[in-house]
N, C-alpha and C positions, 0 to 999 in steps of 0.2 A: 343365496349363493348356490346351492345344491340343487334349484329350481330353473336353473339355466342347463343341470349338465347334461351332453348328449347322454342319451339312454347307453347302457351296454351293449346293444345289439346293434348299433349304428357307429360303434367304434370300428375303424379300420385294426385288425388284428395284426398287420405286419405294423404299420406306422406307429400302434401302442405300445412296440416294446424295442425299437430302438432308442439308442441314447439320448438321454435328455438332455441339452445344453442352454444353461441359464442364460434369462436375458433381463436385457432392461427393463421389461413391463415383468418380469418374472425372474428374480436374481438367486443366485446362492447365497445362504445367509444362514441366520440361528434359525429363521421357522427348517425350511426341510433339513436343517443338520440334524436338531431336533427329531424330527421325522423319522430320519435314519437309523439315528442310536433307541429308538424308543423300537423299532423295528430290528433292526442287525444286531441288538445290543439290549441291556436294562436300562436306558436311558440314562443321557448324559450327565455326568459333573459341569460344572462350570468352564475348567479346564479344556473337556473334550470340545464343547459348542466352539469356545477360540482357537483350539486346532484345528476342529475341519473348516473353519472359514478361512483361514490360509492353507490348507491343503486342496480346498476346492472338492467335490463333489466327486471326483475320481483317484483322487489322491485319498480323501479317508475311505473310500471303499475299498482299495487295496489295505489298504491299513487294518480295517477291519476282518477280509479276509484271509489276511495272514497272519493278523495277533502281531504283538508288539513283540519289538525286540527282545529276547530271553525270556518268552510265552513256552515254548520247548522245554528250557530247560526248569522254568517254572512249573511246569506241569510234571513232570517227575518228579520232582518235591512235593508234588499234593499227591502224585498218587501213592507215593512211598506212604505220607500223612492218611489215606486214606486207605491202605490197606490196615497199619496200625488200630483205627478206628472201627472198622468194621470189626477185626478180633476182639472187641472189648464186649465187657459184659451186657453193656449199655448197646450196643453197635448198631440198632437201628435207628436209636435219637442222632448221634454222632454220627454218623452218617452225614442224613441228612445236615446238619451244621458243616460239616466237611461240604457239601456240595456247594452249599450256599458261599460258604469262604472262596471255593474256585469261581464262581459267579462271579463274583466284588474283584477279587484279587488275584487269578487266573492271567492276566494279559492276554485272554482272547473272547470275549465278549460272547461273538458271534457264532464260535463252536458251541459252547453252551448251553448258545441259546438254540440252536442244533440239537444238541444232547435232550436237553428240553425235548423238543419234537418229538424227539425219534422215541423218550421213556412214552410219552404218550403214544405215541403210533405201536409200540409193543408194548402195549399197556401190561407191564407185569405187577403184581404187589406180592409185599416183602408179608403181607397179612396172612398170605398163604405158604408164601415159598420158605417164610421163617427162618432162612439162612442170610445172614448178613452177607459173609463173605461172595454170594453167591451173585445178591443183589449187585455187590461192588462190582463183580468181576462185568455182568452185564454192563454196568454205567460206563466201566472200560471199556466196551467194546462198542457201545455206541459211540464214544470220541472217538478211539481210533475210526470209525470209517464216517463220521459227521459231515465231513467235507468233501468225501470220496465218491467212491461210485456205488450204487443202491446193489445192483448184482452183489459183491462181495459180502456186503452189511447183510441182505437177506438169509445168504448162507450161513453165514457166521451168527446168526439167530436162532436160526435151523438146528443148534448144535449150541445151543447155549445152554447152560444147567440150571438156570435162573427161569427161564422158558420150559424147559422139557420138565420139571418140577410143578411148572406154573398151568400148563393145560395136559396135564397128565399123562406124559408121552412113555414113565415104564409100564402103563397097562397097555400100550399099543404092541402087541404082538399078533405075529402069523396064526391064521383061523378064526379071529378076535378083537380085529381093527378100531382102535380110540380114534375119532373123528375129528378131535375136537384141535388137535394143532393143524392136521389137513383144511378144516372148514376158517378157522382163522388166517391161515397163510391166508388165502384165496381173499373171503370176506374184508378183513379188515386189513392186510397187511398187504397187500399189490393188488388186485382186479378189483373189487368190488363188486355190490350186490347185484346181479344181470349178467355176470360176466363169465359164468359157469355155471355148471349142473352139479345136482346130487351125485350123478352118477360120478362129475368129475372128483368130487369132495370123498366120494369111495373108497375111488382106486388109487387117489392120493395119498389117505390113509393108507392102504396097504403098501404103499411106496414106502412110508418113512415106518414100519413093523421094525423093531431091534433100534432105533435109537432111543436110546435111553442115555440117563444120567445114573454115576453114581454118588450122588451127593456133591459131590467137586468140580464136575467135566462134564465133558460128552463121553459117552461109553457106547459102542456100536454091539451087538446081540448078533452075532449071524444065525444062530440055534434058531431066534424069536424075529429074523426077517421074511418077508415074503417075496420069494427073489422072482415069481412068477411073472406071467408079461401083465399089462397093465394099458391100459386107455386114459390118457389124461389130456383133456384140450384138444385132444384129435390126432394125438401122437401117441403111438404103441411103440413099445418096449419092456425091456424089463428094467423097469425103472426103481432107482431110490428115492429117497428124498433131494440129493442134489438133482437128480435129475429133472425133479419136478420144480425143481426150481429156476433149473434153466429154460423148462417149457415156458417156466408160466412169464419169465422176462421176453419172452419172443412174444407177449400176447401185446398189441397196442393199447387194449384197456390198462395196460398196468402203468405205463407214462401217463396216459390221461388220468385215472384215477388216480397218484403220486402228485400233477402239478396243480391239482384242483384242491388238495390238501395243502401243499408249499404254499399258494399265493393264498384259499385263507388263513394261514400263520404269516406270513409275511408283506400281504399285500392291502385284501379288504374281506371282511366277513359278508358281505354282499353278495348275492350267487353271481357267478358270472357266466355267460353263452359258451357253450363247446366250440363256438367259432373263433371267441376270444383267446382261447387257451392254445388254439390249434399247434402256433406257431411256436409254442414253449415246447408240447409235446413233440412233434416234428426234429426240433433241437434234440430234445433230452435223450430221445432214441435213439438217434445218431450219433451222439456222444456216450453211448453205451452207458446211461442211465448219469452222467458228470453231474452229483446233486452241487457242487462250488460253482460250477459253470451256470447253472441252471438258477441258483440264488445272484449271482451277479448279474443276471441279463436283467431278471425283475428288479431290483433292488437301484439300478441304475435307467431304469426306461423312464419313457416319457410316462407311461401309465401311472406310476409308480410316484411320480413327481406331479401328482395331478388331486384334486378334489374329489377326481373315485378312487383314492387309495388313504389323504391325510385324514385321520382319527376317524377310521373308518373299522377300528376293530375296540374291542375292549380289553380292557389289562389283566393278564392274570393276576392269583395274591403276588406269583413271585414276580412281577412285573411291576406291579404297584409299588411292593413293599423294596423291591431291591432298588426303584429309581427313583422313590423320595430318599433313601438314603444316597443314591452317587448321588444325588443332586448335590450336598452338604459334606458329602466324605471323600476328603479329598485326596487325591492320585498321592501325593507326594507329603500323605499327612507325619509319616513315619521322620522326617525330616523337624516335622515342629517341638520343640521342646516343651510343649504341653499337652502332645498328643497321648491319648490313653488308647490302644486297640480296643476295636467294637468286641466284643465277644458275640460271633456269629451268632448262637444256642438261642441267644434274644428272639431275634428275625422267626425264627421256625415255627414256635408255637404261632405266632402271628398269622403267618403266611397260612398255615393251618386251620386255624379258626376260620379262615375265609374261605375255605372250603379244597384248598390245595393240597393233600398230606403228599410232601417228598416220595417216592418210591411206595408208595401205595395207590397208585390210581382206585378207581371205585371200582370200576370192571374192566371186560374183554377193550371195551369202548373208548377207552381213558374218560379224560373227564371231559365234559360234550363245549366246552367255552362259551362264548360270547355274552348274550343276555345270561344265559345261567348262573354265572360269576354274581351277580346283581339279585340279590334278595335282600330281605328285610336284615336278617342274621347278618348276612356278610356287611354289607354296605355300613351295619352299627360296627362290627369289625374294624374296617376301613378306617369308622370313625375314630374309635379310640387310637390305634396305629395311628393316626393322624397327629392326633391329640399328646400322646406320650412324645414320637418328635417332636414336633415343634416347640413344646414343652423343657424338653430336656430331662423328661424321665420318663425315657423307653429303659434305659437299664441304668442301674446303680451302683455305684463299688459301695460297700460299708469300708469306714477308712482304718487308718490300722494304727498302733502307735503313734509311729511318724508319718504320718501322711498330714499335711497341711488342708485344709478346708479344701483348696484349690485340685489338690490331686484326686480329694474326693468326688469334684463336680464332675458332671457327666464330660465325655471328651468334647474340644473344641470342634474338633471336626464335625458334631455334629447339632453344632450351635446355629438353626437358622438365623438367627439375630445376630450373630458374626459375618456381617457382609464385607470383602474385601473393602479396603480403605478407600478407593478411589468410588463406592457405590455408598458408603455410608451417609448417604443424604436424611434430610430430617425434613422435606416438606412431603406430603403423606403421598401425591402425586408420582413423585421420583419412588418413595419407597415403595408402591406399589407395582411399578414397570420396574423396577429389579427385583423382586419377587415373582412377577408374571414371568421375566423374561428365561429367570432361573429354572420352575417348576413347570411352567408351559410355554416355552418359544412357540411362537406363532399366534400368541394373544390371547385371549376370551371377548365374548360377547360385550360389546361395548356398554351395555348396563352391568355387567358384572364387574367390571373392573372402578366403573362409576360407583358401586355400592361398596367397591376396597377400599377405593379413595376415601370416602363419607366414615367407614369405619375408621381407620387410621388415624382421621383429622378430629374425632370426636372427643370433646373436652380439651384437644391441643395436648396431650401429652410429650414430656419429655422423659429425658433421660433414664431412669431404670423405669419409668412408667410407659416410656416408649418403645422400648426391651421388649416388656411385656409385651405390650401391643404387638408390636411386628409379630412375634409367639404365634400370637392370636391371630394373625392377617394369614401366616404359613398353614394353621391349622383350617381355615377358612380357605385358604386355594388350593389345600391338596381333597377338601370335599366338592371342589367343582366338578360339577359336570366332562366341562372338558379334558381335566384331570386322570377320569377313570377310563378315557381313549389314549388308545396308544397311534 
């Protein structure tokens, strides 16, 4: 398949990112809904695949873009829940469980997965900055502008306490310039490597002298500014840090550098031509950086809907680990009278071991993705995660007096072997293709599925021996291959 497709450098850049409209030889369906939510989203439940095939391809991208109905006022109930959290003694583990719950049960998917981005793109850790409260307040601040415009979010970083903590900006004082949030703006956070001088990394430094934090906030120093004139990007003044901020959005490398990041988180880890991207950058400038605008042109193109973009990235842990669970935890589990809430706190150490720690990136750089996710360590990782779901002992209640054996078992919600009633087949064929279809819409390799088949049907198993089995088929297709592509 991949052996047919035109190269990147022969794709027409305007024609790859207008909208895609399904057809007959190419329909809308589970494979790209799939696509979508594994992309916009931690990938789908069950649930989500049969809404967007009756909402169609434009209908759940609005959907996703806005978050579901009372996402707002849900998310003020988590952040109330997560500033609680952070005060606790514990507050970097809880945290992270806090974030992970807004993930799952947030009603907006796609901000998140936002939020995501942007803690890597300002890669801070909680390893240094050692203040919980501090860490939160940033994770606030990347929601509030996740969907907004990059101008504001940079600023509001510029002045975050979690940051100015993080690349040591109270030693940055007048006669005595710290380099080190000047050289990140620039490097890792808008232009990128080529796109500036030492010299500019300088005078930038001496732009932002006196912002400091005092533990809490941003706190401005006028004593320890350097209000002198200053050369940055080829524009003199007597600049601060906002103003340096505002140069450096007037530079064209900071769109091209931002959408070559955006598409590969969102699109394909694959490098792609400066000729290709042109027409995102072109947009995103003239939409005074609209990072929502800018995710809906991709997210909806023809590119985007193509064999250079499906399973063409690899999963993060939180990617992995949060969409084998929606697959089995369901939207509206609160409603079953069997259901036990997951206890997030599970998920984390997991996600963790595979080499993702929540609010710790590893450095300046976050964490580098794609092949790197994939080593020996993690991959066994993967495995056991695999293996405790589909199992039914990722996490345990010990039961209590009264609790029935039943209250003890792990929640139904996340019983792979619980297939709705009308998928409950028992010829190992059908079980197989409602498994595949659940964990990977859009199939596997036509021997791979042939050797589910072969497993399933071995000694003919029934009833609680076929329980088992299926267990076993779930833990076997969340180690596929195609699996660990998003």
């Amino acid at each position: 398949m991949t052996a047919t497709l035109l190269p990147l450098d022969k794709i027409d850049p305007v024609t790859a990112w207008q909208p895609w409209r399904p057809s007959p030889a190419d329909p809308w369906g589970r494979k790209w809904a799939g696509h979508l939510y594994r992309r916009a989203a931690f990938g789908p439940a069950r649930e989500d695949l049969t809404e967007a095939e009756q909402l169609g391809p434009a209908g759940i991208l609005d959907l996703l873009l806005g978050g579901r109905p009372g996402a707002d006022e849900t998310l003020r109930t988590i952040v109330d829940i997560g500033q609680v959290a952070a005060a606790r003694e514990d507050g970097e583990d809880q945290m992270r469980s806090w974030w992970v719950y807004g993930m799952l049960q947030g009603g907006h998917p796609l901000r998140e997965k936002l939020v995501l981005f942007w803690h890597n793109h300002f890669a801070t850790s909680i390893a240094k900055v050692h203040r919980p409260g501090l860490m939160f307040r940033q994770n606030c601040v990347l929601r509030d502008h996740a969907l907004g415009r990059f101008g504001p979010l940079l600023q509001a970083i510029s002045r975050d306490g979690a940051m100015l903590l993080w690349l040591d900006s109270n030693s940055n004082v007048k006669g005595k310039p710290n380099e080190n949030y000047a050289r990140e703006l620039m490097e890792l956070f808008s232009l990128g490597v080529g796109n500036y001088t030492e010299k500019d990394v300088r005078e930038a430094a001496r732009a932002f002298t006196g912002w400091h934090t005092d533990g809490e906030g941003f706190r401005f120093n006028p004593g320890l500014h350097d209000g002198g004139p200053k050369t940055v990007l080829g524009k003199t003044g007597s600049w601060d840090g906002g103003d340096v901020v505002r140069v450096i959005l007037e530079q064209p490398a900071t769109a091209r550098f931002l959408v070559r990041k955006l598409y590969t988180f969102f699109v394909s880890e694959t490098p792609p031509p400066d000729a290709l991207l042109e027409p995102l950058c072109e947009s995103f400038r003239k939409t005074d950086y609209d990072v929502a605008g800018l995710v809906r042109t991709m997210l909806a193109s023809r590119h985007f809907y193509s064999d250079h973009a499906f399973r063409r990235r690899i999963k993060s842990p939180v990617e992995y680990v949060l969409g084998a669970v929606r697959a089995v935890y369901r939207r509206y589990a609160e409603t079953d009278p069997e259901y036990r809430p997951l206890p997030q706190q599970v998920l984390v150490p997991r996600v963790t071991a595979m080499g993702q720690s929540l609010f710790a990136p590893p450095n300046v750089k976050g964490w580098p993705g794609g092949r790197a996710w994939l080593n020996t360590s993690t991959m066994l990782e993967r495995a056991n995660f695999a293996a405790a779901l589909a199992t039914g002992t990722l996490w345990t209640v010990p039961p209590s007096a009264t609790d029935t054996a039943a209250d003890a078992a792990p929640p139904r919600a996340l019983d792979p072997a619980r297939l709705p009633a009308e998928e409950r087949a028992t010829r190992p064929e059908d079980i197989a293709d409602a498994l595949l279809d659940l964990y990977v819409p859009g199939g596997v390799r036509p021997d791979a599925r042939a050797k589910l088949v072969a497993f399933l049907a071995a000694g003919n198993p029934a009833g609680a021996a076929l329980d088992g089995r299926v267990r076993e088929a779930v833990h076997a297709v969340l180690a596929m291959p195609e699996y660990q592509l998003a």
